[in-house]
C-alpha positions as YAML, in Angstrom:
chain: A
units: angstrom
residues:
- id: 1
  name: UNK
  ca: [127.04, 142.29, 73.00]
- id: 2
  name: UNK
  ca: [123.89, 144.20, 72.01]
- id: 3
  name: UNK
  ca: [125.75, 146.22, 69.58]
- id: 4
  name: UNK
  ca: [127.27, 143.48, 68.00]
- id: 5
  name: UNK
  ca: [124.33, 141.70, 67.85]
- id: 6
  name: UNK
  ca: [122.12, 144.83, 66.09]
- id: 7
  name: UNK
  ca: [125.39, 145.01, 63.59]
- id: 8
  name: UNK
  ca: [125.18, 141.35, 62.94]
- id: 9
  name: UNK
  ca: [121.87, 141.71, 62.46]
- id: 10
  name: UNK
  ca: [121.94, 144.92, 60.25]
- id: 11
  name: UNK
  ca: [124.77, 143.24, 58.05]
- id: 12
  name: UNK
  ca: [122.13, 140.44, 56.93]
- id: 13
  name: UNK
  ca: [120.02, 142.97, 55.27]
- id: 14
  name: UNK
  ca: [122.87, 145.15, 53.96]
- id: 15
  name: UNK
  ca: [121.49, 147.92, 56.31]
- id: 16
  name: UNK
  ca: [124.12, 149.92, 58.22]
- id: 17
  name: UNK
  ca: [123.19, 150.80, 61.77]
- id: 18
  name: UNK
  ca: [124.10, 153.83, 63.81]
- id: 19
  name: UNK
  ca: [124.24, 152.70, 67.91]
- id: 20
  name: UNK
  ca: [123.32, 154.57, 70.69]
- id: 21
  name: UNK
  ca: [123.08, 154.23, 74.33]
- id: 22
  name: UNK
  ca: [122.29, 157.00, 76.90]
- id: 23
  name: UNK
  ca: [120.45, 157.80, 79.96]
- id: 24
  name: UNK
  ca: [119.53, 161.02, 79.30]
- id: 25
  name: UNK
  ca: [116.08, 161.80, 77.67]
- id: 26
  name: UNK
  ca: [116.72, 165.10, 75.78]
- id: 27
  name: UNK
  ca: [119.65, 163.09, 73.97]
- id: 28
  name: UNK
  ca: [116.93, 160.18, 72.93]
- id: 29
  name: UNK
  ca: [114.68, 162.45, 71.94]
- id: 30
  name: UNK
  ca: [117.82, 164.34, 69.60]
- id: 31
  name: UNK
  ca: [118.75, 161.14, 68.27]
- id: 32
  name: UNK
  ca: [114.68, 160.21, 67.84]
- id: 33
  name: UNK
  ca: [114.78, 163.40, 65.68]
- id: 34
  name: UNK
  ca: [118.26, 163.27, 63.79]
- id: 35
  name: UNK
  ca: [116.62, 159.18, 62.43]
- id: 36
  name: UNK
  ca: [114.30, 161.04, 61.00]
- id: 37
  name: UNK
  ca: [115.33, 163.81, 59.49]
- id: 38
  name: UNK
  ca: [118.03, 161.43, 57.53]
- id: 39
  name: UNK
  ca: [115.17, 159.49, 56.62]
- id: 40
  name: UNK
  ca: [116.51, 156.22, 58.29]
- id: 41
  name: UNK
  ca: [114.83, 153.03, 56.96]
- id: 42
  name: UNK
  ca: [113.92, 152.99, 60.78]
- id: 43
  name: UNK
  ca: [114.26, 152.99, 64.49]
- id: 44
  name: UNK
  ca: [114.54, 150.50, 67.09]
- id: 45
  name: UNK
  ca: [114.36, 152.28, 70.68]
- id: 46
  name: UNK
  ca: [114.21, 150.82, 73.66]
- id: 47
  name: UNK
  ca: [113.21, 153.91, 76.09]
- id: 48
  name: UNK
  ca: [113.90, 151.49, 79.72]
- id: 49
  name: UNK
  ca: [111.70, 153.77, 82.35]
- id: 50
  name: UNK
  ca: [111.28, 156.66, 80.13]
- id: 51
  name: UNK
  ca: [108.53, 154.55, 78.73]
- id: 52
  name: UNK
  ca: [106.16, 154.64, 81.23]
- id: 53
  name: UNK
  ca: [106.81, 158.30, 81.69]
- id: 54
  name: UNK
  ca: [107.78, 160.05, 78.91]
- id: 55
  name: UNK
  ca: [105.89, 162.07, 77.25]
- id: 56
  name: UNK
  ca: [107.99, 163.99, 75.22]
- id: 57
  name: UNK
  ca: [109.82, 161.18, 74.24]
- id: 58
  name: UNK
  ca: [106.13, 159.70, 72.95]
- id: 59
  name: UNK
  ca: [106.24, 163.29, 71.22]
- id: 60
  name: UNK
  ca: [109.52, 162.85, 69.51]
- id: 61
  name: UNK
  ca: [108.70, 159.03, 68.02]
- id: 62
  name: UNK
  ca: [104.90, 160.27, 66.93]
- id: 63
  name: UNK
  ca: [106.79, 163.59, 65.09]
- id: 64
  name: UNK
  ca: [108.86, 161.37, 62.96]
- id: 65
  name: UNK
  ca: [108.00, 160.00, 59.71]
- id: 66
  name: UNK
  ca: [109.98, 156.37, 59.94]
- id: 67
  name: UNK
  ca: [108.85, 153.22, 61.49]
- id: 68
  name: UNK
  ca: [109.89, 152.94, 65.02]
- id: 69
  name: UNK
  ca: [110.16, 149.57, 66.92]
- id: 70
  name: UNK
  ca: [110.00, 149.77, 70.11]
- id: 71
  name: UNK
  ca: [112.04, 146.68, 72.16]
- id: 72
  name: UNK
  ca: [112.02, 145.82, 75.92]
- id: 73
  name: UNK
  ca: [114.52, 143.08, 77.13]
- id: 74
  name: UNK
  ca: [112.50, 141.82, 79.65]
- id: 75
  name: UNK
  ca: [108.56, 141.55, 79.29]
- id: 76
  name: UNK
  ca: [107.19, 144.53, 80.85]
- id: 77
  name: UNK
  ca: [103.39, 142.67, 81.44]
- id: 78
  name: UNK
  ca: [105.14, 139.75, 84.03]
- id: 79
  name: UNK
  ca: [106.61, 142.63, 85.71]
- id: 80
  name: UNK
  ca: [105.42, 145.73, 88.18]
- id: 81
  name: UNK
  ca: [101.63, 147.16, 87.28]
- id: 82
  name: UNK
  ca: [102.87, 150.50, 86.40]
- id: 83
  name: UNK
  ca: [105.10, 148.71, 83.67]
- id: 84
  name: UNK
  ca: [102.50, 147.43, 81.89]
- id: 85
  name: UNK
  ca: [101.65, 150.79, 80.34]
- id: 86
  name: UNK
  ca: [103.84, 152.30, 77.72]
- id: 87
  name: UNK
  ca: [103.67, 155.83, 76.28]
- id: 88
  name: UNK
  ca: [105.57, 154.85, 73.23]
- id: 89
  name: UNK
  ca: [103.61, 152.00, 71.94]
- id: 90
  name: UNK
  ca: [100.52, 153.61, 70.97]
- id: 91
  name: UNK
  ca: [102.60, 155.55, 68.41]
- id: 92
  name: UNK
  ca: [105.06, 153.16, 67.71]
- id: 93
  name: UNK
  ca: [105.16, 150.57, 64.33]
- id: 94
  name: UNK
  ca: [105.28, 147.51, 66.90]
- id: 95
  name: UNK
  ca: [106.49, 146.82, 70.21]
- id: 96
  name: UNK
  ca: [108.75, 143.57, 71.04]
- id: 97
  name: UNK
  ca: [108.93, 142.31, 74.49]
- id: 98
  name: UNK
  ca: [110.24, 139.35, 76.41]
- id: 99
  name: UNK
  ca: [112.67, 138.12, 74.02]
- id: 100
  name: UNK
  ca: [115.97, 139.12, 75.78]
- id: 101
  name: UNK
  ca: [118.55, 141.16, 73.59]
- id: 102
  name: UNK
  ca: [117.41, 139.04, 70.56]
- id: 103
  name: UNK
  ca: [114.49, 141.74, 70.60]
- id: 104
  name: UNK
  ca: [116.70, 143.86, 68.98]
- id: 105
  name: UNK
  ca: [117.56, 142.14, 66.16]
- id: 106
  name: UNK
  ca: [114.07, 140.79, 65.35]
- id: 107
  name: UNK
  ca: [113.24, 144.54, 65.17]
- id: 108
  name: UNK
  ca: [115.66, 144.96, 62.94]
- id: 109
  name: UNK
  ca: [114.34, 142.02, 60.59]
- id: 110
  name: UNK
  ca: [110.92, 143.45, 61.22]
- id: 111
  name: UNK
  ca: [112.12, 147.10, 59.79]
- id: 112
  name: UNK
  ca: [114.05, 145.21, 56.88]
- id: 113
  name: UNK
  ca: [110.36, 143.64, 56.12]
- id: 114
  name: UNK
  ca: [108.46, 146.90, 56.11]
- id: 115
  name: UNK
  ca: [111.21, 148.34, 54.11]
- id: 116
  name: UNK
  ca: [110.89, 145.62, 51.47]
- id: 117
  name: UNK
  ca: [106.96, 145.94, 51.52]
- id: 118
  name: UNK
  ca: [106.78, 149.79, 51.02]
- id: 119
  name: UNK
  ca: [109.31, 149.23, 48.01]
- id: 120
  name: UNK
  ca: [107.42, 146.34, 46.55]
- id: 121
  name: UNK
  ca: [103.69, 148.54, 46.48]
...
């Protein structure tokens, strides 16, 4: 459903979206890497636990020179304390959270809308 959805979503701004899912951090942080050395328009992550505890990951989205969303299904300041800090937001283009797996494709509108900006100035 979330795939479909970010394809959907990717579709209405003629953007084509690569889709991945894994529980592993070292492959995040490869994929983190690969966005941007193909110089993607941008990246949408949500990092589930790893973002209250990953630094490297934190690493990885700073290193890159592309916008990075980050997106939490569920809204990580009604839930536990320790939730309500992130390591990825501080280096991250925005941060959506609350807004279910529709989060994921108003990232995607939001990187279509930076995209359009930096090519208009």
């Amino acid at each position: 459903d979330v795939e479909k959805l970010c394809r959907d979503a990717g579709k209405r701004h003629k953007c084509e979206i690569a889709f991945h899912q894994s529980n592993h951090e070292g492959e995040l942080i490869d994929w983190v890497h690969e966005a941007g050395a193909e110089k993607a328009l941008g990246l949408v992550i949500n990092p589930g636990g790893y973002t209250h505890s990953s630094v490297a990951i934190r690493d990885a989205v700073a290193a890159v020179e592309i916008p990075v969303i980050e997106v939490h299904i569920s809204n990580i300041f009604a839930r536990e304390d320790f939730r309500h800090f992130s390591h990825i937001a501080p280096v991250a283009k925005a941060t959506l959270s609350g807004f279910g797996i529709t989060g994921y494709a108003l990232a995607i509108d939001g990187l279509a809308a930076i995209a359009g900006a930096g090519r208009k100035g």
